[in-house]
PAZAPA-4460 file (N, C-alpha, C; in steps of 0.05 Angstrom, whole numbers, plus 32768, in hexadecimal, padded with zeros to 4 digits):
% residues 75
    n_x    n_y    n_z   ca_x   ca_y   ca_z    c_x    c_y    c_z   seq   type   mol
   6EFB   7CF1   83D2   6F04   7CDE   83BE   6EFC   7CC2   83C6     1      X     A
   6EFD   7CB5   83B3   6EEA   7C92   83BE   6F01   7C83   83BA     2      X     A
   6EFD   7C6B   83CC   6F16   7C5B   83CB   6F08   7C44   83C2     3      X     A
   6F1A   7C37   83B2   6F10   7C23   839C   6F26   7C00   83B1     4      X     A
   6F11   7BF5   83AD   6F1A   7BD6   83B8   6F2A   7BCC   83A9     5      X     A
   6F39   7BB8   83B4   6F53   7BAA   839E   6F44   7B9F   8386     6      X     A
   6F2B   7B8F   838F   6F25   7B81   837E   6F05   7B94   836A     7      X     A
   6F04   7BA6   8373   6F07   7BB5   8358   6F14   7BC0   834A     8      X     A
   6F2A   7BCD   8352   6F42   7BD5   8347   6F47   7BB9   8336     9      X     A
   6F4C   7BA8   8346   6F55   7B8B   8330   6F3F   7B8F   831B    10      X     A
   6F25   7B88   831E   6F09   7B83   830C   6F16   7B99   82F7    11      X     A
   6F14   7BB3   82F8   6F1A   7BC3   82E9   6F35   7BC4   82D0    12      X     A
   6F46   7BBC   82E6   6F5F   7BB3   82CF   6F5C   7B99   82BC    13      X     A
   6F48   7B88   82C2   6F40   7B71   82B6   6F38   7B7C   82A6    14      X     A
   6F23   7B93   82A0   6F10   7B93   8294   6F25   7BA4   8283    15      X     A
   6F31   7BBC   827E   6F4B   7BC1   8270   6F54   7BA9   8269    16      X     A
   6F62   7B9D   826B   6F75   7B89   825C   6F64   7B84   8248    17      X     A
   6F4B   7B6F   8251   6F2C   7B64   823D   6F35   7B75   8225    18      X     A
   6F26   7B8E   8225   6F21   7BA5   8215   6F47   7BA8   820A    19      X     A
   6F51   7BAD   820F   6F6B   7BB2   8201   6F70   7B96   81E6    20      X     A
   6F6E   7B7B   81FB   6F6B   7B68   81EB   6F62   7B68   81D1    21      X     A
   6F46   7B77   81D1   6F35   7B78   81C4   6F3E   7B84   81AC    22      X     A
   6F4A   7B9B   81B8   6F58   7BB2   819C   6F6A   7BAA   8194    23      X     A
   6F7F   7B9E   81A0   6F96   7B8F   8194   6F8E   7B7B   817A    24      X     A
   6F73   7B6E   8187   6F77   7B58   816B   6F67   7B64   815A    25      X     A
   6F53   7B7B   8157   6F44   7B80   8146   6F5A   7B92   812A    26      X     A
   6F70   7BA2   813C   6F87   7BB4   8138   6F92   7B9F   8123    27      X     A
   6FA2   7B7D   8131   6FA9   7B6D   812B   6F9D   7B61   80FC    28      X     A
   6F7C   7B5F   810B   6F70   7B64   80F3   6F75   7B70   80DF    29      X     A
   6F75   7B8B   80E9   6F6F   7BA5   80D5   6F89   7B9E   80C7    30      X     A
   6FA7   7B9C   80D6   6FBF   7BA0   80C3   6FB9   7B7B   80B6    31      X     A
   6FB8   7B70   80B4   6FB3   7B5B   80AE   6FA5   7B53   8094    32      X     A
   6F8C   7B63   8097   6F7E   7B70   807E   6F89   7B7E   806E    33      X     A
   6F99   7B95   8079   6FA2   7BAE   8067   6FBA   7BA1   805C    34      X     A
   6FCE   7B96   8067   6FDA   7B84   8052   6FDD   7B6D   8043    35      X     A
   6FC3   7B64   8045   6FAE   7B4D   802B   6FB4   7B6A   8015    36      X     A
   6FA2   7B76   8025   6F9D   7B90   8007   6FB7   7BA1   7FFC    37      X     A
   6FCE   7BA5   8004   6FDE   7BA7   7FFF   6FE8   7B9C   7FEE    38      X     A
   6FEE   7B7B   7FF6   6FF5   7B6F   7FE4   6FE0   7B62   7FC8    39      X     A
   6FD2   7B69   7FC0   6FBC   7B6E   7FB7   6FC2   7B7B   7FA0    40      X     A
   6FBE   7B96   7FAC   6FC9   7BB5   7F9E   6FE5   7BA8   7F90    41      X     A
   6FF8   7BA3   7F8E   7012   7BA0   7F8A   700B   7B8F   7F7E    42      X     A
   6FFE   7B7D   7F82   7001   7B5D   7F68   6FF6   7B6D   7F49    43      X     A
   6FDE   7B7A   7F4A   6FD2   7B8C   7F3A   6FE1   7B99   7F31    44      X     A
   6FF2   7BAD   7F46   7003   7BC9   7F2B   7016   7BB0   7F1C    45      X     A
   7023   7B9A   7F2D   7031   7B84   7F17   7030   7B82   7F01    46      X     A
   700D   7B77   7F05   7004   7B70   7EEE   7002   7B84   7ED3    47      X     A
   6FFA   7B99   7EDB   6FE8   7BB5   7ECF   7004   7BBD   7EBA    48      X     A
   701F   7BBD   7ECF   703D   7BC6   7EC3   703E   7BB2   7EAD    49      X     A
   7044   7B98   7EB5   7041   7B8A   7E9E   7038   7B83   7E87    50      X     A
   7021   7B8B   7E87   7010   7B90   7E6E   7013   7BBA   7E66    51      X     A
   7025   7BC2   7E73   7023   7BDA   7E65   703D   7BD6   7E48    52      X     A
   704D   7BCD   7E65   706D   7BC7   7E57   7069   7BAE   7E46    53      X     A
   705B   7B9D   7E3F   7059   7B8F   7E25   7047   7BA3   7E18    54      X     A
   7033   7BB1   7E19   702B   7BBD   7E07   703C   7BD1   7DF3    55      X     A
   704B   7BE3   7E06   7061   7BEC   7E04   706F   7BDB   7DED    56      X     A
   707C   7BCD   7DEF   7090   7BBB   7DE2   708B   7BA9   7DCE    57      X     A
   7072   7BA5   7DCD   7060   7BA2   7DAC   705E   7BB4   7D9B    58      X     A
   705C   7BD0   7DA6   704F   7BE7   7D96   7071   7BED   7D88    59      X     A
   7084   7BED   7D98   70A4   7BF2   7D91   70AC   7BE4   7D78    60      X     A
   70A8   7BC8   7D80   70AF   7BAC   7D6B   70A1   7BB0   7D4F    61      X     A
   7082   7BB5   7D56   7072   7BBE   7D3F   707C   7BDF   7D2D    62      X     A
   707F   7BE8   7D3B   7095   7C02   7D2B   70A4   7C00   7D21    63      X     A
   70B9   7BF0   7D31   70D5   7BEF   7D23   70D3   7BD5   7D06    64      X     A
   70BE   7BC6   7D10   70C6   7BAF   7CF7   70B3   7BC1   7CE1    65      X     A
   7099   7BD1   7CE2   708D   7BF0   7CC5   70A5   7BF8   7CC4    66      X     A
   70BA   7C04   7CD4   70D0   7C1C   7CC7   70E6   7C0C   7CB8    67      X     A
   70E9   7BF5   7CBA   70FD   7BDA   7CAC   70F7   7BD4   7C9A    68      X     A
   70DB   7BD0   7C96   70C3   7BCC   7C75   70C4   7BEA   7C60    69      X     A
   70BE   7BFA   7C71   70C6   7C14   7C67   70E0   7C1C   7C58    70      X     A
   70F2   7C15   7C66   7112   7C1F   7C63   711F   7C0C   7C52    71      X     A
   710F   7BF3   7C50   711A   7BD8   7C44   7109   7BE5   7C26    72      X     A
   70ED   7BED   7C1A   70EB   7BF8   7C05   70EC   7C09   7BF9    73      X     A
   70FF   7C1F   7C04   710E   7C31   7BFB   7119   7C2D   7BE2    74      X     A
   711F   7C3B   7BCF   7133   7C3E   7BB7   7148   7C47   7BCA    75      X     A
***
């Protein structure tokens, strides 16, 4: 078995931390990004709901005031 010097053993854990660093902030990134897009996604279905549910509630209003015109010229 080989015996490794302090100060490679140190060099080596340096060089781990570096590289961990590295993933941490790229990691950091990624959720960072993914919840831009998240919130993104969510502003959109907002919007998308809102224009279903007024469409919705035009089409209702427009019914009910034909069946009132209707029922209003009845004999």
């Amino acid at each position: 078995m080989t015996e490794l010097s302090p100060d490679a053993l140190t060099g080596t854990v340096q060089q781990m931390d570096k590289r961990l660093d590295s993933i941490e902030r790229r990691l950091d990134g990624i959720e960072t990004r993914q919840r831009e897009d998240t919130n993104a996604v969510n502003q959109r279905i907002d919007t998308l709901t809102r224009w279903v549910v007024g469409i919705q509630l035009s089409t209702f209003i427009a019914l009910v005031g034909l069946l009132v015109t209707i029922l209003l010229k009845l004999p």
